[in-house]
MIDREN-770255 format. One record per residue (C-alpha): x, z, y; residue in three letters; residue number from 1; chain. Coordinates in pm, 1 decimal. Each point is the difference from the previous one (the first is absolute). Example, Ala and Ser with C-alpha at 12.3 -4.5 7.8 and 13.67 -1.06 7.14 Angstrom:
# MIDREN-770255
+----------+----------+----------+------+------+-------+
:     east :       up :    north : resn : resi : chain :
+----------+----------+----------+------+------+-------+
:   1230.0 :    780.0 :   -450.0 :  ALA :    1 :     A :
:    137.0 :    -66.0 :    344.0 :  SER :    2 :     A :
+----------+----------+----------+------+------+-------+
This chain:
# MIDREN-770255
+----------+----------+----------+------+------+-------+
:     east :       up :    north : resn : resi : chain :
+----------+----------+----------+------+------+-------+
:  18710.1 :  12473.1 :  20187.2 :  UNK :    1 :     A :
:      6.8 :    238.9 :   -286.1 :  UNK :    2 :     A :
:    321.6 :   -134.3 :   -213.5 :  UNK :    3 :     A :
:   -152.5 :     74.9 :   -332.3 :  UNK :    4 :     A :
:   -283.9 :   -255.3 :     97.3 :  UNK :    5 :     A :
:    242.3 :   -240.7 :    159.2 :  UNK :    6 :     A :
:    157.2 :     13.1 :   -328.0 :  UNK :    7 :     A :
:   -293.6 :    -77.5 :   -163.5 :  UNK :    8 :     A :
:   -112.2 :   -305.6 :    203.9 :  UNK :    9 :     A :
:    348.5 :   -138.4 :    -24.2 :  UNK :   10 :     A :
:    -44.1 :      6.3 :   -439.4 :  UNK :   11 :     A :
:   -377.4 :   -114.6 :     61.8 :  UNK :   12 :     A :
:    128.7 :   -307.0 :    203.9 :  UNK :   13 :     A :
:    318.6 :    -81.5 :   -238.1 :  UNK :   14 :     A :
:   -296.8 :    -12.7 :   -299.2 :  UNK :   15 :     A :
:   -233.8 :   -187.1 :    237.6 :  UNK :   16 :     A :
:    269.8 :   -254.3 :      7.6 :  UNK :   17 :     A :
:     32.0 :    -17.4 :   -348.5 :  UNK :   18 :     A :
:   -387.0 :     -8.1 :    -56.8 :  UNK :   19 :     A :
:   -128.9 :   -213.5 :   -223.2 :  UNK :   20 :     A :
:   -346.5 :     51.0 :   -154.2 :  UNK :   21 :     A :
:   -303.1 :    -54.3 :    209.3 :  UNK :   22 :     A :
:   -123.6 :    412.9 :   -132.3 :  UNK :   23 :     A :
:    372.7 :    112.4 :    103.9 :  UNK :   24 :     A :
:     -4.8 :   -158.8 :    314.8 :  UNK :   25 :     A :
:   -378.9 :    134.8 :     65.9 :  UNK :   26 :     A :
:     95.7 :    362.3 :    -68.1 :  UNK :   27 :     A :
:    300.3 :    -20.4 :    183.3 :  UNK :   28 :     A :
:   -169.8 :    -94.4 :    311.3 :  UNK :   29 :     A :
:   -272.1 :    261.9 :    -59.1 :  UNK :   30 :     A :
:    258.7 :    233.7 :    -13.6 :  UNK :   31 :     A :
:    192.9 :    -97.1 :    304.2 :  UNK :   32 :     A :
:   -346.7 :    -28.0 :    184.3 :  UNK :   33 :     A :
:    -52.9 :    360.4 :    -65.2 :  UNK :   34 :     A :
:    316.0 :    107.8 :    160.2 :  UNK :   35 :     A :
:    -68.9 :   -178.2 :    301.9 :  UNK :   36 :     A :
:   -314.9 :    156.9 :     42.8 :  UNK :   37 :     A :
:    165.7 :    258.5 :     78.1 :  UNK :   38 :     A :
:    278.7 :   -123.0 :    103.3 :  UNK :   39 :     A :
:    -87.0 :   -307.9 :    207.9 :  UNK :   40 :     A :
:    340.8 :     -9.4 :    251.3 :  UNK :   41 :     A :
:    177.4 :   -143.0 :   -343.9 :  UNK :   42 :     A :
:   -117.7 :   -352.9 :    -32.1 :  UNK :   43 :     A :
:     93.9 :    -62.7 :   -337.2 :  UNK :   44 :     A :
:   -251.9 :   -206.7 :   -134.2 :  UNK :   45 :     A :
:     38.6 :   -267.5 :    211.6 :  UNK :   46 :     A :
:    347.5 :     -6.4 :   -194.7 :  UNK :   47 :     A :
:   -211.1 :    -26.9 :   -318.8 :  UNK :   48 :     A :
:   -239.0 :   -246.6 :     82.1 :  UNK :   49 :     A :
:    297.5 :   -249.7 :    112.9 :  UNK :   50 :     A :
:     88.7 :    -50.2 :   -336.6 :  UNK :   51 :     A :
:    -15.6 :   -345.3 :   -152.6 :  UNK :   52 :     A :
:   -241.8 :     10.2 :   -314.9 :  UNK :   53 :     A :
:    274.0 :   -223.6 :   -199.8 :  UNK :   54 :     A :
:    270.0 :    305.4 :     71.6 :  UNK :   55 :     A :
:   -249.6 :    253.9 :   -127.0 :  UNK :   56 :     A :
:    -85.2 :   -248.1 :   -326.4 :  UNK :   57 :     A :
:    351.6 :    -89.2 :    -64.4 :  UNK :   58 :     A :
:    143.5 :    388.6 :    -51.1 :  UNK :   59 :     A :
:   -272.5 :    131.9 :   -241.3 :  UNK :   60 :     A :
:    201.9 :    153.5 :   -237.9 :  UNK :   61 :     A :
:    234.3 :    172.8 :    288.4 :  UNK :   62 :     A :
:   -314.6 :    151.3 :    121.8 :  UNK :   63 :     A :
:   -136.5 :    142.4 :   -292.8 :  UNK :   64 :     A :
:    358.0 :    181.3 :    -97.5 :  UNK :   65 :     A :
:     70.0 :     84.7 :    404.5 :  UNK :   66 :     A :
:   -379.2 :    175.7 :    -37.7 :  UNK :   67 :     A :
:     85.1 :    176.4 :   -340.5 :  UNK :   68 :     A :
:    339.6 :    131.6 :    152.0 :  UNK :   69 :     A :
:   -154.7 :    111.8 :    327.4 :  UNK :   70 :     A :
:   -283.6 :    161.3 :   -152.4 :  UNK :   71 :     A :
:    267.3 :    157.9 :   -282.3 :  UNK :   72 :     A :
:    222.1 :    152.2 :    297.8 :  UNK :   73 :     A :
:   -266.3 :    144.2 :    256.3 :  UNK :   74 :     A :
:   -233.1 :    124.1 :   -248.4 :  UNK :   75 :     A :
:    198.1 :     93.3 :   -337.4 :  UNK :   76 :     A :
:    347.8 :    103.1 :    138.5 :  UNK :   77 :     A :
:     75.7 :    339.1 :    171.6 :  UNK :   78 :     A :
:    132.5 :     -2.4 :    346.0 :  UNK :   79 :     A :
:    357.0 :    -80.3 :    -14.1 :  UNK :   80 :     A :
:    261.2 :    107.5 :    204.6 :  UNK :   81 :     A :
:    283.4 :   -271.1 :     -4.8 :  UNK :   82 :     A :
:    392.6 :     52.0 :     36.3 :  UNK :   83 :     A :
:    -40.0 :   -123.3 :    366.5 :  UNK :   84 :     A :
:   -243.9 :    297.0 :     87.9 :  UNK :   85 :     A :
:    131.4 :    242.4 :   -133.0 :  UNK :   86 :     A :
:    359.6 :   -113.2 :    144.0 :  UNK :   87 :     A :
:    205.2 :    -80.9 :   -344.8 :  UNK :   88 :     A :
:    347.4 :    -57.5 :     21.2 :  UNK :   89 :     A :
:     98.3 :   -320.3 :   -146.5 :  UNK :   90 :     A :
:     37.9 :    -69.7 :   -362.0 :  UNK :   91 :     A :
:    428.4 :     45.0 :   -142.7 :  UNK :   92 :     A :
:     57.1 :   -268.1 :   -136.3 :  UNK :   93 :     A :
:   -247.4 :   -247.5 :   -178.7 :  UNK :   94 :     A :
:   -305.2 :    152.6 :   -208.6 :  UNK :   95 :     A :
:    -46.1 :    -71.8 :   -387.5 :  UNK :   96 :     A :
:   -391.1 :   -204.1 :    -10.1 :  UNK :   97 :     A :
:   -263.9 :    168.7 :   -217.4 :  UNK :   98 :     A :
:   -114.1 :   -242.3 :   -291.8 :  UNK :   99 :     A :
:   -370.8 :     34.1 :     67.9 :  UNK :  100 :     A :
:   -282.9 :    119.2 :    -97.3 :  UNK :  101 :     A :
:    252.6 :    359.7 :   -135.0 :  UNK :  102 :     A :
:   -161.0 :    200.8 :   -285.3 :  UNK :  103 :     A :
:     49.6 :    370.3 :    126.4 :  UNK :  104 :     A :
:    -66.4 :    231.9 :    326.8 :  UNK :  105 :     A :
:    214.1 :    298.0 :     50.9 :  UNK :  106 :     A :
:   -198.5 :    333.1 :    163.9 :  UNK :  107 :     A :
:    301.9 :    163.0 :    241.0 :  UNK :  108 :     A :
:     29.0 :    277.5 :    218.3 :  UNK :  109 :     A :
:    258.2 :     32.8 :    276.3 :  UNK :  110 :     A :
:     51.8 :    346.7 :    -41.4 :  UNK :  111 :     A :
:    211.2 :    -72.8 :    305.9 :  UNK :  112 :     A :
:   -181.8 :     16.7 :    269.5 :  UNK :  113 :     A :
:   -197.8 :    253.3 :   -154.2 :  UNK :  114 :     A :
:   -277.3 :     56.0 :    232.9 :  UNK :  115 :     A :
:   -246.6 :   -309.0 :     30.5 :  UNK :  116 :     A :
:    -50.7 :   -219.1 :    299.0 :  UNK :  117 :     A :
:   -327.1 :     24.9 :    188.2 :  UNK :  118 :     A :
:     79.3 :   -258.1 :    324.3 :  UNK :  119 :     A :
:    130.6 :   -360.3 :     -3.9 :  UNK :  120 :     A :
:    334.4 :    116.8 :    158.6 :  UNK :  121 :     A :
:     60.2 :    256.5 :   -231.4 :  UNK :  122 :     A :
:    -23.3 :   -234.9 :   -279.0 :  UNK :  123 :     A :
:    224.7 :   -256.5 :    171.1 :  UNK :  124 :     A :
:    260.7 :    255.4 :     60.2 :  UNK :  125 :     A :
:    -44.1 :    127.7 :   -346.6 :  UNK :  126 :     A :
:     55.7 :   -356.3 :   -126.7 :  UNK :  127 :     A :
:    330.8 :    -52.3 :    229.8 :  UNK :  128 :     A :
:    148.3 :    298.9 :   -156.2 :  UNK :  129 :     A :
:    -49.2 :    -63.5 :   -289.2 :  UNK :  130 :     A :
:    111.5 :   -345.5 :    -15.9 :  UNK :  131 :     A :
:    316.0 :    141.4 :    183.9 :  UNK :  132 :     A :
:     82.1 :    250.5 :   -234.6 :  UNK :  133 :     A :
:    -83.3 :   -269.7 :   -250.2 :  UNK :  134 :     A :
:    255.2 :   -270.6 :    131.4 :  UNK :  135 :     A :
:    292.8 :    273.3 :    161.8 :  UNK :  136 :     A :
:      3.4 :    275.6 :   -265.2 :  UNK :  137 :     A :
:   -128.7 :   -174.3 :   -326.3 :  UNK :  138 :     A :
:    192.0 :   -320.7 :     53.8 :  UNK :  139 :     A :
:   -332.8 :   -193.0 :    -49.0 :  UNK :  140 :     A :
:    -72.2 :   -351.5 :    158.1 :  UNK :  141 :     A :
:   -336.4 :    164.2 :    156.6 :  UNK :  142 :     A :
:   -286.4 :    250.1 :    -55.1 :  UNK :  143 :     A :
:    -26.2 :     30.4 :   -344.2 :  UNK :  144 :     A :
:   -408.1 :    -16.9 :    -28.6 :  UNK :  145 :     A :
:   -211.5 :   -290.7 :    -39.7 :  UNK :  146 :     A :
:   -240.5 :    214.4 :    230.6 :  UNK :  147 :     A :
:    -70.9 :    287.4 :    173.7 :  UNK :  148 :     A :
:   -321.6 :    193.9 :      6.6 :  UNK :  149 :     A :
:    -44.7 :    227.7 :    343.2 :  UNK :  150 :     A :
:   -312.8 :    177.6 :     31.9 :  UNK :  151 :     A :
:    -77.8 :   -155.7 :    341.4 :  UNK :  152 :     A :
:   -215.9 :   -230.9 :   -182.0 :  UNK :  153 :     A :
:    324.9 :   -272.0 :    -46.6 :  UNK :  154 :     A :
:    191.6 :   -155.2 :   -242.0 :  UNK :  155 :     A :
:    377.6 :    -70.8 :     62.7 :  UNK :  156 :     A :
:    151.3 :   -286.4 :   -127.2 :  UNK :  157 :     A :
:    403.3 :     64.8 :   -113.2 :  UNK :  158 :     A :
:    136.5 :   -235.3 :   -223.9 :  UNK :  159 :     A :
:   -380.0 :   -182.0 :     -0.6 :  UNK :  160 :     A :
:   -149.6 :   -237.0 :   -224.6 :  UNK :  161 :     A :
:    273.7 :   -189.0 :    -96.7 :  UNK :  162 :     A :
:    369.1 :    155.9 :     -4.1 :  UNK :  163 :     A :
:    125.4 :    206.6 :   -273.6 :  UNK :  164 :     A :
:    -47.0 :    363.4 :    101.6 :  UNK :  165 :     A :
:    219.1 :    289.8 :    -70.0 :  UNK :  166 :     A :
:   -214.7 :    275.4 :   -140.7 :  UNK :  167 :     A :
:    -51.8 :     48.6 :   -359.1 :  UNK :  168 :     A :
:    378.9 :    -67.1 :   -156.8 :  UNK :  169 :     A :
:    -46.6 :   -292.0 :   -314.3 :  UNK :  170 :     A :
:   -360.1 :   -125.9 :    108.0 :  UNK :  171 :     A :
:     93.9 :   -148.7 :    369.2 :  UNK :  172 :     A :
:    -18.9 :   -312.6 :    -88.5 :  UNK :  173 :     A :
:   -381.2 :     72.6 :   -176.4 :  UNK :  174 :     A :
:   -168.9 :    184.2 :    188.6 :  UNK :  175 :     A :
:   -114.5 :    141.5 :    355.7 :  UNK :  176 :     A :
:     95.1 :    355.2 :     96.5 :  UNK :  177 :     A :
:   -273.9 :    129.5 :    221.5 :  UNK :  178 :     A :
:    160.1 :    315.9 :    170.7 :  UNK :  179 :     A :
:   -254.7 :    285.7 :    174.3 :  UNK :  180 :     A :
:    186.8 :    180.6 :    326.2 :  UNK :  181 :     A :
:    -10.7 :    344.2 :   -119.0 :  UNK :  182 :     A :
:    113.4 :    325.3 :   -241.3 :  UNK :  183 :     A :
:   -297.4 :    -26.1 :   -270.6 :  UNK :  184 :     A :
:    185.2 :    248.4 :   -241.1 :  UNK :  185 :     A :
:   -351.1 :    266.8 :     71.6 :  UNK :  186 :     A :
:   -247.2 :   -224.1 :    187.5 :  UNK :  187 :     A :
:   -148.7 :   -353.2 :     21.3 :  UNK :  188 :     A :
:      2.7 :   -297.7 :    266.1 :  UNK :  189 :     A :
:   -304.6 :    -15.6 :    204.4 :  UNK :  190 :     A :
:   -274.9 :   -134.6 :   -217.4 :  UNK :  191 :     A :
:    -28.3 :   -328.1 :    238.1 :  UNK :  192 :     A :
:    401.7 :    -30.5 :    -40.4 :  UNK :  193 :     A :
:    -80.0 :    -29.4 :   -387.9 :  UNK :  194 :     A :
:   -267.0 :   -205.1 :     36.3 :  UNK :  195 :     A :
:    152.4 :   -246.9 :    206.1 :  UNK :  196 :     A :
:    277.3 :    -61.6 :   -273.7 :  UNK :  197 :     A :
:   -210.2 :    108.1 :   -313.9 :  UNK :  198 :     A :
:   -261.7 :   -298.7 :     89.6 :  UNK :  199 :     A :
:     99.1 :   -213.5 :    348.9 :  UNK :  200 :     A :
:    329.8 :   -109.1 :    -72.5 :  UNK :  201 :     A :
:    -30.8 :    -13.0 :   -390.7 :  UNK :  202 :     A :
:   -286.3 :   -250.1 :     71.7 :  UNK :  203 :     A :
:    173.0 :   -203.4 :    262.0 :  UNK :  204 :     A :
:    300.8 :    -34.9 :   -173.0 :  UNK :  205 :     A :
:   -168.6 :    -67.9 :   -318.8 :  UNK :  206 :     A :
:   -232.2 :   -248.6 :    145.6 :  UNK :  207 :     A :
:    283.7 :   -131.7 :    205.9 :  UNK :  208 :     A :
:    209.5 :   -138.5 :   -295.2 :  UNK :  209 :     A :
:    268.3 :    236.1 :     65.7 :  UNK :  210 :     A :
:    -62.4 :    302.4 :   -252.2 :  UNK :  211 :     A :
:   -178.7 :    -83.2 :   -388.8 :  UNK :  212 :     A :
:   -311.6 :    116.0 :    -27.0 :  UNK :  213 :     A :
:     66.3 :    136.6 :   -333.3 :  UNK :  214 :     A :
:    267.5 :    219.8 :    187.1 :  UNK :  215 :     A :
:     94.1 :    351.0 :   -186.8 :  UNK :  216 :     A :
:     46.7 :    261.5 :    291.9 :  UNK :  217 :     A :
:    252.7 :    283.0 :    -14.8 :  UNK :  218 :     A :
:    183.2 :    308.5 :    176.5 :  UNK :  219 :     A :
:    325.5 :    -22.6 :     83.0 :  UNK :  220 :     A :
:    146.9 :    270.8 :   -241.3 :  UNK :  221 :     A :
:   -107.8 :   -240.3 :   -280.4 :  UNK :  222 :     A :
:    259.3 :   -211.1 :     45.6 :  UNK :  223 :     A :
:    259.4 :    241.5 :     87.6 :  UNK :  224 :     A :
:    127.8 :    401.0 :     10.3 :  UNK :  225 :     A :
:   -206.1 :     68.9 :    343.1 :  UNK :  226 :     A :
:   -290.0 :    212.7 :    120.3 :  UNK :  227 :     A :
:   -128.5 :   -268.0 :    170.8 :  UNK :  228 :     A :
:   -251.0 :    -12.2 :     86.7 :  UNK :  229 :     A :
:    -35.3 :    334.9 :     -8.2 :  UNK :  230 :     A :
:   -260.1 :    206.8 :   -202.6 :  UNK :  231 :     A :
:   -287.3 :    -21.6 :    136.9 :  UNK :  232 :     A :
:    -25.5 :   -335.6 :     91.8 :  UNK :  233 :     A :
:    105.1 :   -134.3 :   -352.7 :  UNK :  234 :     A :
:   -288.0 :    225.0 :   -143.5 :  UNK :  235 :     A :
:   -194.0 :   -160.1 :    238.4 :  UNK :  236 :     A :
:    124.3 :   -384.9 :   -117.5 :  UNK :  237 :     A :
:    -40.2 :     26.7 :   -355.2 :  UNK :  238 :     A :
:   -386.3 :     10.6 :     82.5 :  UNK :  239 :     A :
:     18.5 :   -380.4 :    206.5 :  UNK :  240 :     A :
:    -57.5 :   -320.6 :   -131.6 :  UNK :  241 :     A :
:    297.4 :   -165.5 :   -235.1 :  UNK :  242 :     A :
:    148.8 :    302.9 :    -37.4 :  UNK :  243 :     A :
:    280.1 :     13.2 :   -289.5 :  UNK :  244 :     A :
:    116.9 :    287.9 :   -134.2 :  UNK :  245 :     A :
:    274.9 :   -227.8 :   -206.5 :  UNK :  246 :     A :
:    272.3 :   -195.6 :    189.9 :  UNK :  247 :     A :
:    135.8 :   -261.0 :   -218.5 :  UNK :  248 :     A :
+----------+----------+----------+------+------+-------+
């Protein structure tokens, strides 16, 4: 079986457990009856229909958020590559928690590697050099970045959602820095690249709780002596949503 639809019946059935409603539990089964139409070696209704109706009544509320979330992660967020992918090296030390939802988003470049990543393993390896360099020549606990745009279509988490990054000196602690692999000194990140960060992550971490939705959006040099990130690409970010052109 496909693992990206053995994924899927394995959230399907953790919400079917937690269904409540007599509409949730009716769409979920519709659902799940769909897949086996095509799919009728999995047998997973039968899982479904076993449920007691005083389970399903008792965990209401547990549904309705475990829908809201699931819905939130497979159709808001961008595909994200975790640590464990992409083959992080551990964290130095214990990370600094984000007070959530942070005010500000920080546009980055890496500069270094300055050619973008087009595959899944370049990215990885891009993001395991980094992070070296990062944590043996900086002296840093790990990657500095929140994330990591490639322009294979993914979204690499560094520090993530909720530890204190290391990429725009004085705001760590506020903000998400949002780094794009490439040199954009003379040209842009491919348009779905920006897209995916410009709308699909803003909105995911916005409606996730974890970034304000009044957020103010900057460049890196904004907040410090830096070209980052590079001059095209902040041209290009002073024209996005919640742009700031003053950094308190």
């Amino acid at each position: 079986m496909d693992w990206h639809l053995h994924l899927l019946l394995s959230l399907l059935v953790v919400f079917a457990v937690e269904a409540t409603t007599t509409k949730h539990m009716k769409d979920f089964i519709r659902a799940v009856e769909s897949i086996e139409a095509v799919n009728p070696g999995l047998q997973m209704l039968d899982v479904v229909k076993g449920l007691r109706k005083s389970e399903r009544k008792s965990l209401d509320d547990v549904m309705n958020e475990g829908f809201d979330q699931f819905v939130h992660v497979y159709a808001v967020c961008p595909n994200i590559i975790t640590r464990s992918q992409w083959g992080a090296a551990a964290f130095i030390g214990s990370p600094s928690y984000l007070s959530l939802p942070v005010p500000y988003l920080f546009i980055h470049h890496t500069y270094q590697p300055s050619t973008p990543c087009t595959t899944f393993d370049q990215c990885a390896s891009d993001m395991r050099s980094m992070q070296h360099y990062h944590q043996q020549t900086n002296g840093w606990s790990d990657i500095g970045y929140s994330f990591v745009a490639g322009s294979d279509g993914n979204l690499y988490e560094g520090r993530g959602w909720n530890w204190v990054g290391a990429h725009t000196y004085g705001y760590n602690s506020k903000g998400y820095g949002v780094s794009f692999i490439g040199d954009y000194t003379s040209t842009l990140p491919i348009k779905s690249a920006m897209d995916m960060v410009r709308y699909d992550f803003t909105s995911c971490a916005v409606n996730g709780g974890r970034l304000s939705s009044s957020y103010s959006l900057y460049g890196h040099r904004q907040a410090t002596s830096t070209d980052c990130p590079g001059n095209s690409f902040y041209h290009e970010i002073q024209t996005w949503e919640h742009y700031q052109s003053y950094l308190p």
